[in-house]
Phi, psi and omega in degrees: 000129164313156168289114177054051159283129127241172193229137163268135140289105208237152189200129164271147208231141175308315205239170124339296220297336189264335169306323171328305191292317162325278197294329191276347199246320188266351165299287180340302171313307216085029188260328149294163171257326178192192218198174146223126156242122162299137204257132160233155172316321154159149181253140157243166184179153164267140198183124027284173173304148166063010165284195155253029201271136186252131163237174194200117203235140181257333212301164185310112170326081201274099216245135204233150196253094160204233224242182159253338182305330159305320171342302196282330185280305175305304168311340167292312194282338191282322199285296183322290234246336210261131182334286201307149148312294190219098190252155189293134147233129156222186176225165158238143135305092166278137202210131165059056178289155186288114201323342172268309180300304207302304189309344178259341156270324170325302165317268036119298197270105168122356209285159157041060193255000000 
C-alpha cells in the first residue's frame, strides 16, 4: 500500500439531486470525509446490454473522498439507494496525498458513529 492512500469513489448518477442523496447518506455514516458532484457532458453505451440501441445520459458524476477500507459499505448504500439497474460504481487510487489533509480525512472517516 502506498504512503497516505485514499480512494475517490466515483459512481455514475441520473440527477445533481440524486447524486446530493448519495453522497449526503454515505457522509452521514461517516465513510466519506466529503463528496463532490460533477458535471458531465454526456455518457454513451448501448442499452438494454447486448442490444444495437445507442443511449445517451448526461447526469452527473458523484466523487466521494475516503479510505479503501470503506469501498464495499458505500457500494451497498449506492446499490441501496440508486435508481439506475446497473450504475457505474468504481474507485481511484490517490497516493501520497498531502500529509494535512490526509490526516483530516483519516480523522473524519469512520469518526463518530
Amino acid at each position: 500500500m502506498a504512503e497516505r492512500e485514499i480512494i475517490w469513489v466515483v459512481v455514475s448518477t441520473t440527477s445533481s439531486r440524486q447524486a446530493d442523496k448519495i453522497g449526503l447518506a454515505v457522509l452521514k455514516k461517516h465513510l466519506c470525509a466529503c463528496y463532490s458532484i460533477m458535471p458531465r457532458q454526456k455518457a454513451v453505451y448501448f442499452w438494454p446490454p447486448e442490444s444495437n440501441k445507442v443511449e445517451i445520459s448526461r447526469g452527473p458524476l458523484l466523487v466521494l473522498e475516503t479510505m479503501p477500507k470503506m469501498y464495499n459499505k458505500i457500494v451497498d448504500i449506492v446499490k441501496e439507494m440508486h435508481s439506475e439497474e446497473i450504475p457505474f460504481i468504481g474507485q481511484w487510487e490517490m497516493e501520497n496525498v498531502e500529509k494535512n489533509f490526509y490526516k483530516w480525512l483519516v480523522s473524519e472517516v469512520g469518526s463518530r458513529k
